[in-house]
C-alpha atoms as an extended CHARMM CRD file, in Angstrom:
* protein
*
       258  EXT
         1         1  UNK       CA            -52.9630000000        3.1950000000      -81.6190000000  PROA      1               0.0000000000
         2         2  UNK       CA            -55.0710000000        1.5570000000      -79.0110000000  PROA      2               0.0000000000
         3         3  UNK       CA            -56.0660000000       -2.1800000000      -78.6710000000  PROA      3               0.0000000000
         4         4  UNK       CA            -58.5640000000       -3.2190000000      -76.9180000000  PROA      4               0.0000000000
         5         5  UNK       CA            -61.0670000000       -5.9670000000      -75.6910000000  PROA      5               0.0000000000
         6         6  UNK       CA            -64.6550000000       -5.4070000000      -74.9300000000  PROA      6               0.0000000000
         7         7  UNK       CA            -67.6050000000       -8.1690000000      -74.2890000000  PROA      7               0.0000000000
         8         8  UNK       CA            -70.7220000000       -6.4010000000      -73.3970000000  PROA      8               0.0000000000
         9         9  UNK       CA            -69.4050000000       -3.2210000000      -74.3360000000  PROA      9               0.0000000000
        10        10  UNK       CA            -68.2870000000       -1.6450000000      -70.8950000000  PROA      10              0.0000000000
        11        11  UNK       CA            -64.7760000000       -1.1880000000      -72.3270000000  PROA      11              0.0000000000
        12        12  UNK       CA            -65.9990000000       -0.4620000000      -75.9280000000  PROA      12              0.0000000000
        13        13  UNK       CA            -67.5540000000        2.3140000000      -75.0880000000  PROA      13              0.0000000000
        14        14  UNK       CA            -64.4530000000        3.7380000000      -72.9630000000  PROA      14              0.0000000000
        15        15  UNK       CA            -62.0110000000        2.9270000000      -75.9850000000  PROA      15              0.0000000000
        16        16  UNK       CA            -64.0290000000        4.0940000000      -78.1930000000  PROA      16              0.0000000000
        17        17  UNK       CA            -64.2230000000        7.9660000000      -76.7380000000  PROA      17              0.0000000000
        18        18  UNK       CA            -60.5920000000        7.7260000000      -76.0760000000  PROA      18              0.0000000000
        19        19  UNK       CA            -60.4900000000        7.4410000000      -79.8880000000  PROA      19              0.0000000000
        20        20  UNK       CA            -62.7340000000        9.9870000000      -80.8540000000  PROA      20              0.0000000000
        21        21  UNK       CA            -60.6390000000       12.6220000000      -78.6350000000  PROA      21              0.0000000000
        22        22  UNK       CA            -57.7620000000       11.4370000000      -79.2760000000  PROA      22              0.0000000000
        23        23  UNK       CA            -58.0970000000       10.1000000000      -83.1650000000  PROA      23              0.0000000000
        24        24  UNK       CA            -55.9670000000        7.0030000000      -82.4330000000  PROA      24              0.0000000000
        25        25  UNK       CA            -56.7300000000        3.6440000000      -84.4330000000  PROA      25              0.0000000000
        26        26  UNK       CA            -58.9130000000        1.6100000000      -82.2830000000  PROA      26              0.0000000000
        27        27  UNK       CA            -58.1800000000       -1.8880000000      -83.2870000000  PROA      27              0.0000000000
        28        28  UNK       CA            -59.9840000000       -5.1580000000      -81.7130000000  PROA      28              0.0000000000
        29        29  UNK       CA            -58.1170000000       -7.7000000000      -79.9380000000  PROA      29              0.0000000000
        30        30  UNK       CA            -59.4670000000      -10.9630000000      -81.3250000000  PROA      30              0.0000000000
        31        31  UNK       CA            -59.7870000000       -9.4400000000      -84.3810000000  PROA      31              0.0000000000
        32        32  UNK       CA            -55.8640000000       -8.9520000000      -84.9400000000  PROA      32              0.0000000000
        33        33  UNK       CA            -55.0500000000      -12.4990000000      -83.7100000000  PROA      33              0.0000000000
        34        34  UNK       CA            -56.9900000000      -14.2050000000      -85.8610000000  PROA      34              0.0000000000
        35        35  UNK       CA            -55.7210000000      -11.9590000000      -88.9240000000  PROA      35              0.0000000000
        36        36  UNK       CA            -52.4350000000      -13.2390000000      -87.5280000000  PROA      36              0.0000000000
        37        37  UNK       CA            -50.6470000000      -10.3450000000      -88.6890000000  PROA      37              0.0000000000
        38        38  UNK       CA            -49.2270000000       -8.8640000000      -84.9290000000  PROA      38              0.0000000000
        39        39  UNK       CA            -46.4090000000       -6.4220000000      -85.9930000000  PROA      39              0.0000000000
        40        40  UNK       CA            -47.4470000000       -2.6540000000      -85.7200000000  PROA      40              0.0000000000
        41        41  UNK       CA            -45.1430000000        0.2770000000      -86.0820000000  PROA      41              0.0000000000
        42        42  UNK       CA            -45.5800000000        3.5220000000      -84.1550000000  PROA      42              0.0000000000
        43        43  UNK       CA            -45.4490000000        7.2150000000      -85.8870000000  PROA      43              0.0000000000
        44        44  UNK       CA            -42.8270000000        9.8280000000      -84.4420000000  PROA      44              0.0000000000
        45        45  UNK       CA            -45.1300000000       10.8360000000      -81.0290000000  PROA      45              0.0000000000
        46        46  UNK       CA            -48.0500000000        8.2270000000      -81.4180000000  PROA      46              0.0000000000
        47        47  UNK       CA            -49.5470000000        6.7480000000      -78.1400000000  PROA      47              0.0000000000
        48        48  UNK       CA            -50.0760000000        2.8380000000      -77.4470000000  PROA      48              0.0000000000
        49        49  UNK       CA            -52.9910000000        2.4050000000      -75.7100000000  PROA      49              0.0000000000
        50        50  UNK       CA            -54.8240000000       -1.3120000000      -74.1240000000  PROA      50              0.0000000000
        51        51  UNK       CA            -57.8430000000       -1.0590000000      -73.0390000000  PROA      51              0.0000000000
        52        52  UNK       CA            -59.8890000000       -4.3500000000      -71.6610000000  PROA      52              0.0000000000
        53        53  UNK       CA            -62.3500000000       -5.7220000000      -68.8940000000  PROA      53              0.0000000000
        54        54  UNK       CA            -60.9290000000       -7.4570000000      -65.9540000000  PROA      54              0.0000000000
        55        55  UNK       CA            -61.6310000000      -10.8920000000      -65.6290000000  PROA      55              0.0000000000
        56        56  UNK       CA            -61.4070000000      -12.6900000000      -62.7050000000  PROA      56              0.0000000000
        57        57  UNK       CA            -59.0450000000       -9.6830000000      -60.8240000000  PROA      57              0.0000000000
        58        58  UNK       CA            -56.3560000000      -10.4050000000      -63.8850000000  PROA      58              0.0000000000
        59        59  UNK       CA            -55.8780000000       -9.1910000000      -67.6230000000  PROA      59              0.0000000000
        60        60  UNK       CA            -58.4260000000      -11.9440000000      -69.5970000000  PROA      60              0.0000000000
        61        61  UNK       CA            -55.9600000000      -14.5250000000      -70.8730000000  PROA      61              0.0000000000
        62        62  UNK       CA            -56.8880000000      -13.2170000000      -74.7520000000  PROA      62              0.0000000000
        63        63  UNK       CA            -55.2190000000       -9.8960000000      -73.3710000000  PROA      63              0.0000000000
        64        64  UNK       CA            -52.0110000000      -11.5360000000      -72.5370000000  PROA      64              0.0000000000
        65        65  UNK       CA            -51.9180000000      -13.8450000000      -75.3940000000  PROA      65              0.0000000000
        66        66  UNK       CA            -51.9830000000      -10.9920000000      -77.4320000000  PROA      66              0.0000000000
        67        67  UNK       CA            -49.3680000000       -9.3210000000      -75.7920000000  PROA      67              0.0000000000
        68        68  UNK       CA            -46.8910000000      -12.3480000000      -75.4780000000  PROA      68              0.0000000000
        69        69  UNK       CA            -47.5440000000      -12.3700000000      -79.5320000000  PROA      69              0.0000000000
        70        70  UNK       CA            -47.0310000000       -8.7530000000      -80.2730000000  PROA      70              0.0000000000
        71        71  UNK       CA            -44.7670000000       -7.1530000000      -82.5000000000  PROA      71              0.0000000000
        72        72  UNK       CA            -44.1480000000       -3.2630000000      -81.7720000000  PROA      72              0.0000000000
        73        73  UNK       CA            -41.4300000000       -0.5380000000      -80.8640000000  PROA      73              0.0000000000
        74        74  UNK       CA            -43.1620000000        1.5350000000      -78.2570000000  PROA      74              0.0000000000
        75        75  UNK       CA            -39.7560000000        3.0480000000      -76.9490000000  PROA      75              0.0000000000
        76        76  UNK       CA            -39.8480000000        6.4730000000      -76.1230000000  PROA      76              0.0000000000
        77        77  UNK       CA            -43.8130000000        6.3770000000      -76.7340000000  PROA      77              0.0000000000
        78        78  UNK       CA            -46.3790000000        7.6410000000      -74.1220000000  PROA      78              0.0000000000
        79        79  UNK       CA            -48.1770000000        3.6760000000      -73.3000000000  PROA      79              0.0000000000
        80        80  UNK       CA            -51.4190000000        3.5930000000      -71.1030000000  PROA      80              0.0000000000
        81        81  UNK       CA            -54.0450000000        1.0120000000      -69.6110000000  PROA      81              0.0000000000
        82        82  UNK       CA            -57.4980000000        1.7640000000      -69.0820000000  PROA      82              0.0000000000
        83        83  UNK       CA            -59.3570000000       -1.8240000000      -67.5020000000  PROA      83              0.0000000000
        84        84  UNK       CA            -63.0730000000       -1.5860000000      -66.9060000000  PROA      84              0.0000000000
        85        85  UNK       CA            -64.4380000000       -4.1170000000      -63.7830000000  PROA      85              0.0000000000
        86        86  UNK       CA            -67.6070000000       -4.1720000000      -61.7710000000  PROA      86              0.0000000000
        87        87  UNK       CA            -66.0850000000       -3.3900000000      -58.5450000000  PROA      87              0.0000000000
        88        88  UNK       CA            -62.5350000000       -3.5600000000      -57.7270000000  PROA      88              0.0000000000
        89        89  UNK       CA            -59.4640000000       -4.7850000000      -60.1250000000  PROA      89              0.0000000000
        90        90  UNK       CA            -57.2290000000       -6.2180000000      -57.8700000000  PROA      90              0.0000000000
        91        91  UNK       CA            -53.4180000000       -6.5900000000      -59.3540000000  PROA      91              0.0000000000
        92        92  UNK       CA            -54.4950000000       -6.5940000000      -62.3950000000  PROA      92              0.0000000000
        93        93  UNK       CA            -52.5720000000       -3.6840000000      -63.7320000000  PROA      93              0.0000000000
        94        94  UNK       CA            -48.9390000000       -5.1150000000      -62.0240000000  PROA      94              0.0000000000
        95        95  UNK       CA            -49.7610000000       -8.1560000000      -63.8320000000  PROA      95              0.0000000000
        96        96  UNK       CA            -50.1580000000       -6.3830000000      -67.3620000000  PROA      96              0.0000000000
        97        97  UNK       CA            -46.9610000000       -4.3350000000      -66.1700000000  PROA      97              0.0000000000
        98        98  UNK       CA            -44.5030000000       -7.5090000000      -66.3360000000  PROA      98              0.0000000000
        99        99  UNK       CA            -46.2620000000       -8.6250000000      -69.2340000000  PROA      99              0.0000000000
       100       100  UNK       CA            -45.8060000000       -5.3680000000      -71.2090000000  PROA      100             0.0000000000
       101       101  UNK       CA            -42.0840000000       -5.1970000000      -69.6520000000  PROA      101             0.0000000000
       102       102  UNK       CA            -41.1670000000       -8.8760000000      -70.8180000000  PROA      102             0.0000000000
       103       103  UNK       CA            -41.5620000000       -6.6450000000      -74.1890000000  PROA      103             0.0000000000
       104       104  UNK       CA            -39.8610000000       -4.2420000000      -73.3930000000  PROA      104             0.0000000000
       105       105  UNK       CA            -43.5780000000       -1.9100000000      -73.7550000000  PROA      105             0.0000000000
       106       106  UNK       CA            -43.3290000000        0.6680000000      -70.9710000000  PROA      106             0.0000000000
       107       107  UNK       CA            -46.5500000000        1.7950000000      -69.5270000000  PROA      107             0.0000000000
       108       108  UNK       CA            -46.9250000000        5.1310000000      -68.3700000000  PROA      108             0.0000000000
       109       109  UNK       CA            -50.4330000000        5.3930000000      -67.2180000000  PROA      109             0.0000000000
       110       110  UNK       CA            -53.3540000000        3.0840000000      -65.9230000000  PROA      110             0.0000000000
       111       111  UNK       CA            -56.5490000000        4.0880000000      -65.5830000000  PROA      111             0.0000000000
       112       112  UNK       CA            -59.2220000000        1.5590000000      -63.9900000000  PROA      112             0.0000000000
       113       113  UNK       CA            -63.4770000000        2.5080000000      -64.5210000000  PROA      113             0.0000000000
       114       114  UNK       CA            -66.0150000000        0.8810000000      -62.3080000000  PROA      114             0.0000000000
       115       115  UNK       CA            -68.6740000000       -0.0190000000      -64.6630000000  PROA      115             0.0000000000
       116       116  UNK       CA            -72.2420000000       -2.1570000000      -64.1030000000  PROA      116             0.0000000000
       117       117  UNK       CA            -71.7770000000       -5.8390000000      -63.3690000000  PROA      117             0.0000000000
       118       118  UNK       CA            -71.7180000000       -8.1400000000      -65.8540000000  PROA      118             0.0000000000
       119       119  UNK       CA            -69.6590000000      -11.1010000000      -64.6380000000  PROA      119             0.0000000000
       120       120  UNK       CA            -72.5430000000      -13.9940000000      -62.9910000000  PROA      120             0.0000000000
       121       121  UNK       CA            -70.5830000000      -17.0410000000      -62.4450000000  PROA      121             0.0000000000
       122       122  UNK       CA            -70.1830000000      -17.2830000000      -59.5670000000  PROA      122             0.0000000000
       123       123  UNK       CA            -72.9590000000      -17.6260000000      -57.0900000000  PROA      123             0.0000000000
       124       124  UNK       CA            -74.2560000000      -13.7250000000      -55.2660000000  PROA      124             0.0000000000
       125       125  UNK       CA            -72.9150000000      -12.2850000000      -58.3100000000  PROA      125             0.0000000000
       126       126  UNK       CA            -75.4870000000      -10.5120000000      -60.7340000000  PROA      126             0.0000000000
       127       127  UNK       CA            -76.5530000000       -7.4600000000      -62.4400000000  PROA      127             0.0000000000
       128       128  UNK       CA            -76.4440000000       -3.8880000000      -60.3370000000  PROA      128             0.0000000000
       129       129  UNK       CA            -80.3790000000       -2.6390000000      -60.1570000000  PROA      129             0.0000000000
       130       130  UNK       CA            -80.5000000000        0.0010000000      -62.7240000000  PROA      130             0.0000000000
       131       131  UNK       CA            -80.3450000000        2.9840000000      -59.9680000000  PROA      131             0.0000000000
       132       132  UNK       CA            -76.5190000000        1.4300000000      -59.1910000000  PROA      132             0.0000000000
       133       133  UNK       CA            -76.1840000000        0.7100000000      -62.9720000000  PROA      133             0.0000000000
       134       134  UNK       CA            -76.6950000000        4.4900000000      -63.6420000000  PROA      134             0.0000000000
       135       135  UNK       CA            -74.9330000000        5.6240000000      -60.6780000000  PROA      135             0.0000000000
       136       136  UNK       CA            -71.4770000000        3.5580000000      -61.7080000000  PROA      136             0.0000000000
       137       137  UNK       CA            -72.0800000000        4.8700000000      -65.3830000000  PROA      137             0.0000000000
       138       138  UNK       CA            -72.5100000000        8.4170000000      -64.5590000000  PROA      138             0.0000000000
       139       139  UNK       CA            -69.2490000000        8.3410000000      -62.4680000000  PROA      139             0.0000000000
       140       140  UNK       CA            -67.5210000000        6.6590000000      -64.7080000000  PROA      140             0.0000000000
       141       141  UNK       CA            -68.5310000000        9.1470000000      -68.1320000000  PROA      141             0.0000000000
       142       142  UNK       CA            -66.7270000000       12.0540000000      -65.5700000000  PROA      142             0.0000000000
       143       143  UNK       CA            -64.0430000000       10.4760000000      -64.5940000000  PROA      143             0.0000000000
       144       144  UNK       CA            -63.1740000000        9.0220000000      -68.2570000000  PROA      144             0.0000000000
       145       145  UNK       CA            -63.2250000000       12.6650000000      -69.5980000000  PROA      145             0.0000000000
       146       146  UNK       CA            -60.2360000000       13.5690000000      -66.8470000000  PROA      146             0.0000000000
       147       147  UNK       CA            -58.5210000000       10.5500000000      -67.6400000000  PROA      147             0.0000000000
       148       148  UNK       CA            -58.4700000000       11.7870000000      -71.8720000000  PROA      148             0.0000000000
       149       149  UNK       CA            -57.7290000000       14.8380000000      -70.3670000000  PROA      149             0.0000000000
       150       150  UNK       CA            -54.4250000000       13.1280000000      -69.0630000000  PROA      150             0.0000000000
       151       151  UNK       CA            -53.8140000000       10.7090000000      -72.3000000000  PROA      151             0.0000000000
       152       152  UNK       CA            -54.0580000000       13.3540000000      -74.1660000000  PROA      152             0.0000000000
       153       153  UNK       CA            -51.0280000000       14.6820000000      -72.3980000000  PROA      153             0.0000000000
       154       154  UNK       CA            -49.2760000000       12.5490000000      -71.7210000000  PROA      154             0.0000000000
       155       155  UNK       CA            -50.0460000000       12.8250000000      -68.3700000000  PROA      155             0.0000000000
       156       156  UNK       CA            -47.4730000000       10.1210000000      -66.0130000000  PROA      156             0.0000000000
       157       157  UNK       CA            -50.8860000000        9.1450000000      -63.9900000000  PROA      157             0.0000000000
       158       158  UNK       CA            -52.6610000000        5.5110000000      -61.8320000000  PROA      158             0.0000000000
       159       159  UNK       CA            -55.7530000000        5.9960000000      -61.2530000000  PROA      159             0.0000000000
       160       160  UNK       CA            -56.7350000000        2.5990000000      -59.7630000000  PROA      160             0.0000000000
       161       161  UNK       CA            -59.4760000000        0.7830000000      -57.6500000000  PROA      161             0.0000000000
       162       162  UNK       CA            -58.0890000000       -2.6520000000      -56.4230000000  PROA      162             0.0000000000
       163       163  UNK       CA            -59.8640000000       -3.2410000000      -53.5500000000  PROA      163             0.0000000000
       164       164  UNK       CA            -59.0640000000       -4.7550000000      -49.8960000000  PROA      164             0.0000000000
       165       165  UNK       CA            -57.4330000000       -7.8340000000      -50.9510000000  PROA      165             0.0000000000
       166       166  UNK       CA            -55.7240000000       -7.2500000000      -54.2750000000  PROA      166             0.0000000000
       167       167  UNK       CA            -53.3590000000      -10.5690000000      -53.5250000000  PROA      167             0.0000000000
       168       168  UNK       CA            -55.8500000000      -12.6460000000      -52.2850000000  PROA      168             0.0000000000
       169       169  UNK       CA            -57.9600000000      -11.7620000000      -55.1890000000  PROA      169             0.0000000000
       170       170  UNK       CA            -55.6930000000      -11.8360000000      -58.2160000000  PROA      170             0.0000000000
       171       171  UNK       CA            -53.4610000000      -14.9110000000      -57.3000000000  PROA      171             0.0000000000
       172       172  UNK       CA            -55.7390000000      -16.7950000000      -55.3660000000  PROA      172             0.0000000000
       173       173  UNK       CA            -59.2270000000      -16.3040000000      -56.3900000000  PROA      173             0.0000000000
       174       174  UNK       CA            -58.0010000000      -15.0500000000      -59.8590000000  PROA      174             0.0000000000
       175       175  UNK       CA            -55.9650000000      -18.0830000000      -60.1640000000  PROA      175             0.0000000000
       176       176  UNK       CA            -58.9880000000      -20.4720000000      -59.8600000000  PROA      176             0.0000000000
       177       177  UNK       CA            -61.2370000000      -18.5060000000      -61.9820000000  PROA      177             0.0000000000
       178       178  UNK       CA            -58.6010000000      -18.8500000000      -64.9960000000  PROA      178             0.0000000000
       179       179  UNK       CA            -58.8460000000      -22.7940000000      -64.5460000000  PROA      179             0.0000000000
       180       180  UNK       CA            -62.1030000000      -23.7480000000      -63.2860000000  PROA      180             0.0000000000
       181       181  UNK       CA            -64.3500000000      -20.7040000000      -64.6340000000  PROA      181             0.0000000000
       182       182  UNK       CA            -63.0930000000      -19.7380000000      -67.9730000000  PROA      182             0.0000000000
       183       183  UNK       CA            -64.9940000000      -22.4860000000      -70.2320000000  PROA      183             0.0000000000
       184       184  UNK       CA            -68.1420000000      -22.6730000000      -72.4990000000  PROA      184             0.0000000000
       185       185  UNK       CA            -69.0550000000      -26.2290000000      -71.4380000000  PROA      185             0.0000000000
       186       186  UNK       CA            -71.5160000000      -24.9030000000      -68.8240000000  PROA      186             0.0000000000
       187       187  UNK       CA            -73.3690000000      -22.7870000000      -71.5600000000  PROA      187             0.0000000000
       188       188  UNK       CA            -76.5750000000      -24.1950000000      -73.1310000000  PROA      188             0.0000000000
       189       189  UNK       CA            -79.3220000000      -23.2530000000      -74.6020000000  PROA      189             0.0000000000
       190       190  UNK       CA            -83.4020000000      -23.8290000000      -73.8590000000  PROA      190             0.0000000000
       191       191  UNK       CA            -84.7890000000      -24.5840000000      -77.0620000000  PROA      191             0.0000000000
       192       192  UNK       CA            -88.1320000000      -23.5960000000      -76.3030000000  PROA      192             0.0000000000
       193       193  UNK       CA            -86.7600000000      -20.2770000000      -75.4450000000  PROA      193             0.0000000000
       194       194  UNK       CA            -84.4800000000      -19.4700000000      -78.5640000000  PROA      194             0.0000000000
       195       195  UNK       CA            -85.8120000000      -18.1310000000      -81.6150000000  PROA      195             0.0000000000
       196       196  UNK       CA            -82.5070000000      -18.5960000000      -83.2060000000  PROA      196             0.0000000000
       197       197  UNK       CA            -81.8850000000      -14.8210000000      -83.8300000000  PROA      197             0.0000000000
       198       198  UNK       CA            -77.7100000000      -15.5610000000      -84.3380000000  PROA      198             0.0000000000
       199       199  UNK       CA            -77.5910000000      -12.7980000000      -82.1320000000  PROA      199             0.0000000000
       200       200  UNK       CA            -74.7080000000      -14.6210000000      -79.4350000000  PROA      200             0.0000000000
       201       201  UNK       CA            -72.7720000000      -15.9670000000      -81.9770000000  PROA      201             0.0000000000
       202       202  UNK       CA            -72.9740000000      -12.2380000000      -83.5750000000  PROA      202             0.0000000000
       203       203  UNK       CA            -71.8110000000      -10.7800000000      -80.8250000000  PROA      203             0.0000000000
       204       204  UNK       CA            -68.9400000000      -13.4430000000      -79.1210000000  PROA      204             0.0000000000
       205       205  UNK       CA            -65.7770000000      -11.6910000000      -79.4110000000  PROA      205             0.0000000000
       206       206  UNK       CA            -64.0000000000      -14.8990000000      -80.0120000000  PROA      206             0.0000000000
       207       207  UNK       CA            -66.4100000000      -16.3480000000      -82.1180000000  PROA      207             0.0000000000
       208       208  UNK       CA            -66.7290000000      -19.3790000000      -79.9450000000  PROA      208             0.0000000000
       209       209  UNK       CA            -70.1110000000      -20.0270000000      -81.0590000000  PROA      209             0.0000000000
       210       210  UNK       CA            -71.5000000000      -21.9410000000      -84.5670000000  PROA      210             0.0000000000
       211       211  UNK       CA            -74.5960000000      -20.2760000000      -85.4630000000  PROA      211             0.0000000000
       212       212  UNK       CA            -76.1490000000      -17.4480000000      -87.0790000000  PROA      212             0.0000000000
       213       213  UNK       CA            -79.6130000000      -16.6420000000      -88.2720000000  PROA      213             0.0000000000
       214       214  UNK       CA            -81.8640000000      -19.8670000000      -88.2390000000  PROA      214             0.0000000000
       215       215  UNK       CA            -79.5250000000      -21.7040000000      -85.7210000000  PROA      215             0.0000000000
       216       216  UNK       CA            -79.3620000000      -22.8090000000      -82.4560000000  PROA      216             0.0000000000
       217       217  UNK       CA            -75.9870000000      -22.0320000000      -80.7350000000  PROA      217             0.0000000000
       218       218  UNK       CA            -73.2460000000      -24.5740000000      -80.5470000000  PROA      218             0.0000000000
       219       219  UNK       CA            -69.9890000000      -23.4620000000      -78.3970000000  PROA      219             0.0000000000
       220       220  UNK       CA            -67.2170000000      -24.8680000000      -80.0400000000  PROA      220             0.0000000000
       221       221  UNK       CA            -65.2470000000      -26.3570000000      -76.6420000000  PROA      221             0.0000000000
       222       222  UNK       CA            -62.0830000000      -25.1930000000      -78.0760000000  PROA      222             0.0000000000
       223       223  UNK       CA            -60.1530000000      -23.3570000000      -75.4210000000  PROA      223             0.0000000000
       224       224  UNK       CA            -61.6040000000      -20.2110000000      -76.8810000000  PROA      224             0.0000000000
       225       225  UNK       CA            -64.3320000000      -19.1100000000      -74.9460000000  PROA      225             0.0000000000
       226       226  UNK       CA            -63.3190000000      -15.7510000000      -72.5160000000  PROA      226             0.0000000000
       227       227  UNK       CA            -66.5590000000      -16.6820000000      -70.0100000000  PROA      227             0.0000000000
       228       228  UNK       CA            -67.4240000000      -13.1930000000      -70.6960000000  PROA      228             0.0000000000
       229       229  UNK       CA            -71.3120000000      -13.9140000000      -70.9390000000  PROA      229             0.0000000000
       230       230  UNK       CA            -71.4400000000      -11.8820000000      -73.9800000000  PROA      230             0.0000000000
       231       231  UNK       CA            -73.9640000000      -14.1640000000      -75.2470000000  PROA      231             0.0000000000
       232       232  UNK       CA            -75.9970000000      -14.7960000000      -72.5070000000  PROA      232             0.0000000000
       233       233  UNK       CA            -76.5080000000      -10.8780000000      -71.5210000000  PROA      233             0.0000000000
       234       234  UNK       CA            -77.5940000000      -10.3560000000      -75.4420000000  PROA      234             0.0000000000
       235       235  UNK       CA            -80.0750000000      -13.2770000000      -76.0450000000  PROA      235             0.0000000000
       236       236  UNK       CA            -83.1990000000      -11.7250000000      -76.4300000000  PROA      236             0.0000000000
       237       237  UNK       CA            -85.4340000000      -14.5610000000      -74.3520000000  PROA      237             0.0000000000
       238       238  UNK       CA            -83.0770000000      -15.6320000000      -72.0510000000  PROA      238             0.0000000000
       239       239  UNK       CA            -82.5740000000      -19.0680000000      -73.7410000000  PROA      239             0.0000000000
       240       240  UNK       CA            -78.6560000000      -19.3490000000      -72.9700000000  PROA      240             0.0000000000
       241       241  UNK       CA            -77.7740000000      -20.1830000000      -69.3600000000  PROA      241             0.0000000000
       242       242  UNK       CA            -74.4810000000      -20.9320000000      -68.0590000000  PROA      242             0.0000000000
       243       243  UNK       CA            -75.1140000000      -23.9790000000      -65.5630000000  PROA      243             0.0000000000
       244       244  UNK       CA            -77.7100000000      -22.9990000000      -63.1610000000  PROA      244             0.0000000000
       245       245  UNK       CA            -76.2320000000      -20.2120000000      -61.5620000000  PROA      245             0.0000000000
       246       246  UNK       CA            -77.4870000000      -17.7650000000      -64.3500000000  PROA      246             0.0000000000
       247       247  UNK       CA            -81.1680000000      -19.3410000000      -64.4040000000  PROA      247             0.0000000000
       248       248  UNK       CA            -83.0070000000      -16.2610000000      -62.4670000000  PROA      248             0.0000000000
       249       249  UNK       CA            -80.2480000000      -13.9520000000      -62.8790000000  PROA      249             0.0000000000
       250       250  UNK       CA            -81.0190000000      -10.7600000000      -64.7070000000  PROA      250             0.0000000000
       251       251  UNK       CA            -78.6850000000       -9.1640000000      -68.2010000000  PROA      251             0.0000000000
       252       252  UNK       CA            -76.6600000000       -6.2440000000      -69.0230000000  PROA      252             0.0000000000
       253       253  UNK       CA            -74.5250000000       -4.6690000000      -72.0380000000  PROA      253             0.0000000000
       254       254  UNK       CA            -73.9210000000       -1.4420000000      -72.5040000000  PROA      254             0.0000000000
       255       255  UNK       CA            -76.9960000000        0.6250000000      -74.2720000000  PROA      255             0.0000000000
       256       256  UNK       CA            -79.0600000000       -2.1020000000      -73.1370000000  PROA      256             0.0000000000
       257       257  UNK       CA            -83.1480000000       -0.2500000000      -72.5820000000  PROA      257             0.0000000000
       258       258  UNK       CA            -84.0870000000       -1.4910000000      -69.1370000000  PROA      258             0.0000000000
């Protein structure tokens, strides 16, 4: 069984092959909190698997929600982590540790993938150039077939990139990005530009957004919104903006034709 997040499809595409090779359910985060039904029962010698981008150096708060609401025996099951980011992940995996161990989930693996850049709120943050965009992508395909290799197994494994400053980026900076930076207030949308395709509010994985074919986006201010840019990195003429910090920034998801 393996849960996982994904918002422009970095991590979707990881959790995805783990499935394949390992024919585990793959079952969508948001999806099973807003079905409300959270209790899941393991079969003798299934894995437990979360998989999810890093947001702001931590677990994205939908992550831990999720967790803190989870029903599930995983004793004497093989759990593992895999956490996409678009350079280093800081503590995020100690963070997910306590969470899973408040639980009582143990996790035997963690697995991070550096993946193209996705995250633009914050200012000198865009898009890699597509010869860094393939280069992070072709490392990562390689070292996600070792890392099956080790779920697959079993394998007791960390396989981590946190960077120079994992403190100073998970508590301090990641701490300010959960209360300043995660919010859809700053998104809007250039009506000249949108040719309401429905296309962000198809793709928000919190479905944050009121729209659809023949509408302009509304976010919905609720609390829900990840900051994930989901929508903005989809919209086909750059309508949506978050602020002005995203104005001549470029997009990304995965499969995206450059």
């Amino acid at each position: 069984m393996i849960f996982y997040l994904s918002d422009t499809g970095n991590t979707g595409w990881a959790a995805k092959a783990i499935a394949e090779a390992t024919n585990d359910k793959l079952l969508f985060i948001p999806e099973q909190l807003r079905s409300g039904q959270l209790e899941y029962t393991l079969q003798e010698g299934e894995r437990l698997g979360f998989c999810f981008p890093v947001h702001g150096w931590r677990p994205p708060k939908i992550v831990r929600e999720f967790i803190r609401r989870l029903s599930i025996d995983a004793k004497g099951h093989y759990v593992y982590a895999l956490c996409t980011a678009g350079d280093n992940i800081g503590e995020t995996m100690e963070i997910l540790r306590k969470d899973l161990s408040a639980k009582d989930i143990p996790l035997n693996a963690v697995f991070s993938l550096i993946m193209p850049e996705s995250y633009l709120g914050l200012p000198f943050f865009n898009v890699d150039n597509a010869k860094k965009e393939k280069e992070k992508k072709d490392k990562a395909a390689a070292e996600l077939r070792d890392y099956i290799n080790e779920i697959t197994n079993h394998k007791e494994a960390s396989h981590l990139v946190v960077g120079h400053w994992p403190r100073i980026n998970s508590r301090l900076l990641g701490g300010y990005f959960t209360k300043h930076l995660v919010t859809d207030k700053k998104f809007h949308v250039d009506s000249r530009l949108c040719v309401k395709c429905g296309i962000c509010a198809d793709v928000c994985p919190t479905k944050n957004i009121i729209g659809g074919l023949g509408y302009e986006p509304q976010w919905k201010h609720d609390g829900s919104c990840l900051a994930c840019f989901a929508c903005y990195h989809h919209c086909p003429h750059h309508a949506i903006n978050w602020g002005t910090l995203t104005k001549h920034k470029g997009q990304y998801f995965f499969g995206r034709k450059r």
